[in-house]
N, C-alpha and C positions, 0 to 999 in steps of 0.2 A: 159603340158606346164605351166608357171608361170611367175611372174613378172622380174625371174632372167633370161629367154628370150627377154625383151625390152632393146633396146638400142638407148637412144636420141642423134639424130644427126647436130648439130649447124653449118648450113654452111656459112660462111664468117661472123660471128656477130662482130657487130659493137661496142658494149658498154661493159667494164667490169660488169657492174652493173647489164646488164642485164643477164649476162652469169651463178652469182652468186644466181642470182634470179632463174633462170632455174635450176642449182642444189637443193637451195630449196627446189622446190618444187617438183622434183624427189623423193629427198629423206621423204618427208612429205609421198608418198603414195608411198613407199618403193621400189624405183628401182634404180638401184644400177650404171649401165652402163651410164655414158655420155662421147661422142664424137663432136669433133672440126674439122672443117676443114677452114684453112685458116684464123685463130682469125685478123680482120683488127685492135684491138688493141691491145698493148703489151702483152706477155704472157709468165712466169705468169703476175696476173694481181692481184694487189693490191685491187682493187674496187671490185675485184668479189670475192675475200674472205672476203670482208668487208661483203657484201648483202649476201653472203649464210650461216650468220650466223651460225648455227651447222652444214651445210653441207660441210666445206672446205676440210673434206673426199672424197668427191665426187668430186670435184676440183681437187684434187692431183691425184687422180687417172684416172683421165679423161685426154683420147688418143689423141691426135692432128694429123694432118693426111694433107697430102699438095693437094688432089684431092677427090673428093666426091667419086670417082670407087672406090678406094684405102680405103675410113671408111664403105663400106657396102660390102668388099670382103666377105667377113664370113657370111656372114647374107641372108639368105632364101628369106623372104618378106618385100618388102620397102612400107613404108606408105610418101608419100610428103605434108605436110600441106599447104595448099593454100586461101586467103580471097578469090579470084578471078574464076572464071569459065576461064578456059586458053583455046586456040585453039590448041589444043593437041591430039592425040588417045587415051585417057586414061579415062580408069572409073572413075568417081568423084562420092562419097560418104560421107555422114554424118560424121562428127564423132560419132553420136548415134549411126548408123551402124558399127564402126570399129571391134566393138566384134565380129560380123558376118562374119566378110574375117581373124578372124586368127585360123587357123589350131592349132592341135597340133603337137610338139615337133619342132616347126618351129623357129627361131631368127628372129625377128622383129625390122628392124629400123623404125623409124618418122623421116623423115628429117623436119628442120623450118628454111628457108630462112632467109638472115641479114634484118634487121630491117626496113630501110628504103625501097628496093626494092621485099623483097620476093625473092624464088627461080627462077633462070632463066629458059627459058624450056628449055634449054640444061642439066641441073641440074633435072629437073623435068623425063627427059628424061629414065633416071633408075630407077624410080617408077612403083610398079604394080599399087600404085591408086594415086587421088588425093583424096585429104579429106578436107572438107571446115565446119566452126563451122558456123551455123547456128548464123545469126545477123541482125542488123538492115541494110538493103540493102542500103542507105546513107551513113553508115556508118560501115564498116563493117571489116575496118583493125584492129588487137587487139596489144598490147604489145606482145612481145616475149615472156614474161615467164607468161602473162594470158593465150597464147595460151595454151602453154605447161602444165600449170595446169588444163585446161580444158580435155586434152588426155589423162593427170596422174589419175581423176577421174573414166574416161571411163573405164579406164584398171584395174584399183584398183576392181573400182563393179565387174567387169567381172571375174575377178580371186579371189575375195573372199567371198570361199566359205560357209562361218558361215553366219548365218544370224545377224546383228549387233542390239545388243539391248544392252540399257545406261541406269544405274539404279543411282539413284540422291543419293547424299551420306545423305540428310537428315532424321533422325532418328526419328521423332516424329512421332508417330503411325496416322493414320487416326481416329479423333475424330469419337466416336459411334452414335447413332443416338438419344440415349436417353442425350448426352451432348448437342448435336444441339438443339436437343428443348428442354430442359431448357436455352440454352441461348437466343432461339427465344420467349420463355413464358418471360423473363424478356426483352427484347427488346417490345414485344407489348401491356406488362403492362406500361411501363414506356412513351410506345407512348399512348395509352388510355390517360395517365394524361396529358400529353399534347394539348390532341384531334386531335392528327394527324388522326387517322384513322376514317375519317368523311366526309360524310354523313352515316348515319347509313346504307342504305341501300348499301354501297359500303365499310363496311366493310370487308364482309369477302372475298369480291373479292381482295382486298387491303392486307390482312393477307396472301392468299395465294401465290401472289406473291412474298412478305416477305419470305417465307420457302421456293419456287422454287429457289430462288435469292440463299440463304443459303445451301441447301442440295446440290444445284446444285456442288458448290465450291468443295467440296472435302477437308474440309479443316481440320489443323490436330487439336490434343487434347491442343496443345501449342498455336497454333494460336486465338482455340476457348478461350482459357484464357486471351489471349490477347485483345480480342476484347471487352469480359466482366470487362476488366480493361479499357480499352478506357473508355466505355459506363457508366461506373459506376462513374469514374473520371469525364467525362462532366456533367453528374445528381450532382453531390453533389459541382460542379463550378458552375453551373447555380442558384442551389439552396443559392448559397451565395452570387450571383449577385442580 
């Protein structure tokens, strides 16, 4: 199974803007299928291709459908998003748990309720679960397409399977250890004549610091040049003060 098994299911949404938002961010964590059922604002809809930005693919291509039975005929397991704990038969689960009820080779709807009311449980009624995002229990209704990006993450980790590591496009090597301390030997010559590092007997506790403070950083060979042009520029201002 894979992402190109999810299929989001928007019933009766109230807002272009939020419907454009919900493809978004479908498409930000790569899934491809969204579904309409009974859009209460016009449709198409001008506002929701405004807000989904590069996703108006996902818009055009997204199924309308006049009854909830009728947008998850095809589809295996229904997941229902809900703020609410409903008086219902229905297992209600995490979204953290969602990886853990989907099978493989199965099609997977998420239904998400209109905006101002949520799903009804007549609606709720053809779900295998309900699934609630973990929140501030005061406060605990979210936006329609923060929901939805919160489900697109869940599913994303769970189907991808590389482990993800980000390597920074900057080029300057990791200064050596023999450039750190030369610029730390001129940093605490230059503090000696100042007498910063005094009382005598809490010099070298004071120096050490100084070099933890520095090696700690990691910092590259460009940066270390950097900072001996700082420190050499304020010595030869000060000295003309």
């Amino acid at each position: 199974m894979s992402l190109s098994n999810i299929y989001f299911i928007l019933v009766r949404p109230q807002m272009g803007e939020n419907i454009g938002s919900v493809a978004r961010a479908i498409k930000n964590f790569n899934i491809k299928y969204l579904r309409i059922v009974n859009p209460r604002c016009n449709w198409p809809n001008q506002k929701a291709l405004a807000t989904s930005v590069g996703a108006k693919d996902i818009l055009k291509s997204a199924k309308i459908y006049d009854s909830v039975e009728k947008s998850i005929g095809d589809l295996d397991l229904i997941f229902a998003s809900s703020s609410r704990i409903r008086k219902v038969n229905k297992k209600v689960i995490s979204v953290t748990n969602l990886k853990n009820k989907i099978g493989s080779d199965r099609k997977i709807g998420i239904l998400f309720g209109p905006e101002a009311s949520g799903l009804s449980n007549n609606e709720i009624s053809c779900a295998d679960y309900l699934v609630k995002i973990p929140s501030n229990k005061k406060f605990s209704s979210l936006n329609l397409s923060h929901s939805a990006i919160i489900f697109c993450f869940e599913l994303f980790q769970h189907f991808s399977k590389k482990r993800v590591e980000y390597k920074t496009g900057y080029k300057s090597l990791i200064a050596k250890k023999h450039e750190v301390n030369k610029f730390l030997n001129f940093i605490i010559k230059g503090l000696d004549k100042k007498g910063f590092l005094q009382p005598d007997h809490k010099r070298q506790s004071m120096i050490r610091n100084i070099n933890n403070i520095f090696h700690r950083l990691n910092l590259s060979d460009q940066e270390i040049r950097i900072l001996l042009g700082i420190f050499t520029t304020l010595n030869e201002f000060n000295k003309k003060s």
